[in-house]
C-alpha positions in Angstrom: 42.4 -66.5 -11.8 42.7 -64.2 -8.2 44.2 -66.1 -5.4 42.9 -65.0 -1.8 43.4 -67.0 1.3 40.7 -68.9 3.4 40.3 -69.1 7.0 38.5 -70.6 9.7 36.0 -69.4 12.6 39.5 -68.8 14.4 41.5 -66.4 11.8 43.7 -69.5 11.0 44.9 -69.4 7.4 43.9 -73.3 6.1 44.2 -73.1 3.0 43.9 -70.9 -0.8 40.9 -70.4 -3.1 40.8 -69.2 -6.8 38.5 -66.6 -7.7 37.4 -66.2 -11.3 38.6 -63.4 -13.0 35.7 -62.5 -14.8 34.2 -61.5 -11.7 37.1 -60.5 -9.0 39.6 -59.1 -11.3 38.0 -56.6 -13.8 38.7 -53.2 -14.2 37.1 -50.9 -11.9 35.2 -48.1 -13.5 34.1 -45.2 -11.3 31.4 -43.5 -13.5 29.8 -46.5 -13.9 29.8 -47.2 -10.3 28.4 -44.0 -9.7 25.8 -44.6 -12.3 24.7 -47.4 -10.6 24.6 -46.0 -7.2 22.2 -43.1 -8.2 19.8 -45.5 -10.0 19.7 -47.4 -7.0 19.1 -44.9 -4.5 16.8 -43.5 -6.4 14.7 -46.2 -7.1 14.7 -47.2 -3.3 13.4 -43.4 -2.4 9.8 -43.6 -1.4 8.3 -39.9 -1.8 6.3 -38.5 1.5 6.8 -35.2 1.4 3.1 -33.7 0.0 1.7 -30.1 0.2 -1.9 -29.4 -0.3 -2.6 -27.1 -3.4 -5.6 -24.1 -3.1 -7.7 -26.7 -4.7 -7.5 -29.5 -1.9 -7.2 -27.1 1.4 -10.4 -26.7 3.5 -13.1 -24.3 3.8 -13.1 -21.2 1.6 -16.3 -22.1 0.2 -17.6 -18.5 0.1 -16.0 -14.9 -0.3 -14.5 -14.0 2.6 -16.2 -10.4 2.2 -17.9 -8.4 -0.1 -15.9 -7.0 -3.1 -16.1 -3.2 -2.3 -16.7 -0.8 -0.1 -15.1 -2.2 3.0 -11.5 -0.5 2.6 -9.4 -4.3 2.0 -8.2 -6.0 -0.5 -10.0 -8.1 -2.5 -9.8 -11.6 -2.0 -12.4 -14.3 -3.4 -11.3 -17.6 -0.8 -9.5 -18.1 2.4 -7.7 -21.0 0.5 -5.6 -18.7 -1.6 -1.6 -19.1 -0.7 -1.1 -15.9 0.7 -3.7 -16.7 3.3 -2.6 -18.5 6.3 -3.1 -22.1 6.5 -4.2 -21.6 2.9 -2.7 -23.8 -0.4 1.0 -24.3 -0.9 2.3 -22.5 -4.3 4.8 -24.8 -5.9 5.4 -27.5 -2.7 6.3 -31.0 -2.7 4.1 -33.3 -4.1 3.9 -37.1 -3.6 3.2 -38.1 -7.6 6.9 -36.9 -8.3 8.7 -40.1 -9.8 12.4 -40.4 -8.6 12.8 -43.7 -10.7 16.0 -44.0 -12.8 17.0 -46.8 -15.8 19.8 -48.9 -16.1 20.6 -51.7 -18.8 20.4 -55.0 -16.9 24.4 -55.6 -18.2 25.7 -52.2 -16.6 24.3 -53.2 -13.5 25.5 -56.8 -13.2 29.4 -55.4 -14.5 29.3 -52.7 -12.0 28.5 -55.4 -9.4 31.4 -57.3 -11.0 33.4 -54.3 -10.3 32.5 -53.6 -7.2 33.4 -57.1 -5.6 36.6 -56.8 -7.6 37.5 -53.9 -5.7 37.3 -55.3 -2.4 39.5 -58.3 -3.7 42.1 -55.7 -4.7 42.2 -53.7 -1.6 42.1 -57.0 0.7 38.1 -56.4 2.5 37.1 -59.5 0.7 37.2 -62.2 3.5 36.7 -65.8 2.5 35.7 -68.5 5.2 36.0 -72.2 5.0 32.7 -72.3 7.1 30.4 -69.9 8.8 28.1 -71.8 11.2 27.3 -71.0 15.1 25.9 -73.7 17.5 23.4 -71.2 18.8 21.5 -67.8 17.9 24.2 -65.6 20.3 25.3 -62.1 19.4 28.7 -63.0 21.6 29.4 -65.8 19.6 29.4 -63.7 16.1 31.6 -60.7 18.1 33.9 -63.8 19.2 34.4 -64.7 15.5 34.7 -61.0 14.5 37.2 -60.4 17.3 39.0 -63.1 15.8 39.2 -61.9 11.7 39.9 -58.1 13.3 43.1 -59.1 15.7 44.5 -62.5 13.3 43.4 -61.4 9.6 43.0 -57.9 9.8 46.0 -57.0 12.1 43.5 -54.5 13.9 44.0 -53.6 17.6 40.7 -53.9 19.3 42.1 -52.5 22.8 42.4 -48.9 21.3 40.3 -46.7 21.5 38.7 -45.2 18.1 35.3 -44.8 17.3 33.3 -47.8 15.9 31.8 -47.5 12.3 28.2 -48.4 12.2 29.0 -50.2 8.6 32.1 -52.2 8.9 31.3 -56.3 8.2 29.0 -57.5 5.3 28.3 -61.3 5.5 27.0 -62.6 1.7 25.2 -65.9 2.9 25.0 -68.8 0.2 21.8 -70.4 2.3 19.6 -69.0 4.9 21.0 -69.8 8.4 18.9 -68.6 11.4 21.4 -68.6 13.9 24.0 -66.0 11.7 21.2 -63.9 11.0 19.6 -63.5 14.6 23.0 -63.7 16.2 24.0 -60.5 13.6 20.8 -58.4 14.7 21.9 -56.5 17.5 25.6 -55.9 16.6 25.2 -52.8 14.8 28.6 -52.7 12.7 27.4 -56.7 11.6 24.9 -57.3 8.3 24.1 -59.8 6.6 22.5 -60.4 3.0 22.5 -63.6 1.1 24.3 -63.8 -1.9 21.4 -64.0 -4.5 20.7 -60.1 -3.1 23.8 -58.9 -3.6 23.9 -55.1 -4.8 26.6 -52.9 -5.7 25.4 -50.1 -2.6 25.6 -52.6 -0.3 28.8 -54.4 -1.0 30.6 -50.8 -0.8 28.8 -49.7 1.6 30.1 -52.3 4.2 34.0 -52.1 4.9 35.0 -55.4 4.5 32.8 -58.4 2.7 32.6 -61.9 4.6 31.5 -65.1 2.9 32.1 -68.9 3.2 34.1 -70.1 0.7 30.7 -72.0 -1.0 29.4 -68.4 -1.8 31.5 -68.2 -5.0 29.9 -70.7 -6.6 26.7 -69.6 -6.3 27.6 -65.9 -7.5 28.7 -67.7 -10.6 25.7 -69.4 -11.0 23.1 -65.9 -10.4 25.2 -63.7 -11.6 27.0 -64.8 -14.4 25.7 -66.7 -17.6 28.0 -67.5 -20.7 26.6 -66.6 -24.0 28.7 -68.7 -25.9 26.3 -71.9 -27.2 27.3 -75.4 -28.8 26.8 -74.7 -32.1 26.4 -78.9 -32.3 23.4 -78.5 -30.3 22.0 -75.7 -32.2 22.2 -77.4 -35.3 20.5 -80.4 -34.0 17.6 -78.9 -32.3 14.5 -79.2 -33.9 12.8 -76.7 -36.6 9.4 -75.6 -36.7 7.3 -76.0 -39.8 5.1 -73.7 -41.0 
């Protein structure tokens, strides 16, 4: 079992939780994680690049002139490629499929892996609570303000440039008021926990979640294969 702490609205430690290792303390495995990055990129590209061929151009109905005697080259339609505004030789096509496979088990273990990472390099930021009064962008930078001076030991005063991806909040129930108040800060997501991806959780810097999210990722995300043999044995048989 991983012991992290857990903290309150304010930054104040309050407390422990235990993590199960078969999720938050695995072995990470970078080709894997790659693997599963690329399949899901890929499978989230939407095609919209698309050149016409000679065939789907218009006009070019007829021969542009006749086939002799006029001193040019012959040419049989304006549509031809080496014609302006004519087909595209070898262009971009919409029907192209991007789509990659992956076994359902790779993906969930390099999701393992990738939430046992942040656990192992301290971004994984456990809550007791996560509830605001109202739907206020300055109350979520208020709480943020909070984990970056108190938990992360960052100094806000200084002056460095702000990363557009820095806070991932996994939420275990949909709560209006986190999600509206998150809109408009543009280093602030959210996602809730049932969506969890392996881009997504390393995309972000640092992974926020109330302490109540850990159950549920055991529940979605991992199921034990080992059965009661007791209850196998007793179930009924079918008859032919």
């Amino acid at each position: 079992m991983v012991t992290v702490n857990v903290y309150n609205q304010n930054g104040e430690k309050i407390g422990e939780e235990k993590l199960p290792s078969y999720i938050f303390d695995i072995e990470v495995n970078p080709d894997l994680l790659h693997q599963t990055i690329v399949t899901q990129m890929a499978n989230s590209r939407c095609p919209i690049a698309h050149t016409k061929t000679r065939a789907e151009v218009r006009g070019g109905g007829r021969k542009p002139w006749r086939q002799k005697g006029t001193g040019r080259a012959r040419h049989g339609s304006i549509r031809s490629p080496i014609w302006k505004g004519g087909g595209v030789t070898f262009g971009p096509r919409k029907e192209k499929v991007f789509t990659k496979k992956i076994n359902k088990k790779m993906k969930k273990k390099a999701l393992f892996m990738a939430l046992s990472s942040k656990v192992k390099d301290n971004e994984l930021i456990l809550l007791d609570d996560l509830k605001l009064e109202k739907p206020k962008a300055k109350i979520m930078e208020d709480i943020i303000k909070n984990i970056k001076t108190k938990i992360l030991n960052i100094d806000i005063n200084k002056k460095t440039i702000r990363k557009k991806c820095e806070f991932l909040i996994a939420l275990p129930k949909k709560d209006i008021n986190v999600i509206k108040a998150s809109e408009n800060i543009p280093y602030i997501d959210t996602i809730p926990v049932d969506s969890l991806n392996v881009l997504d959780v390393l995309k972000y810097k640092y992974l926020l979640m109330p302490k109540e999210a850990i159950t549920l990722i055991e529940k979605v995300y991992y199921k034990n294969k080992l059965k009661d043999k007791k209850g196998m044995s007793n179930s009924p048989k079918l008859k032919a």
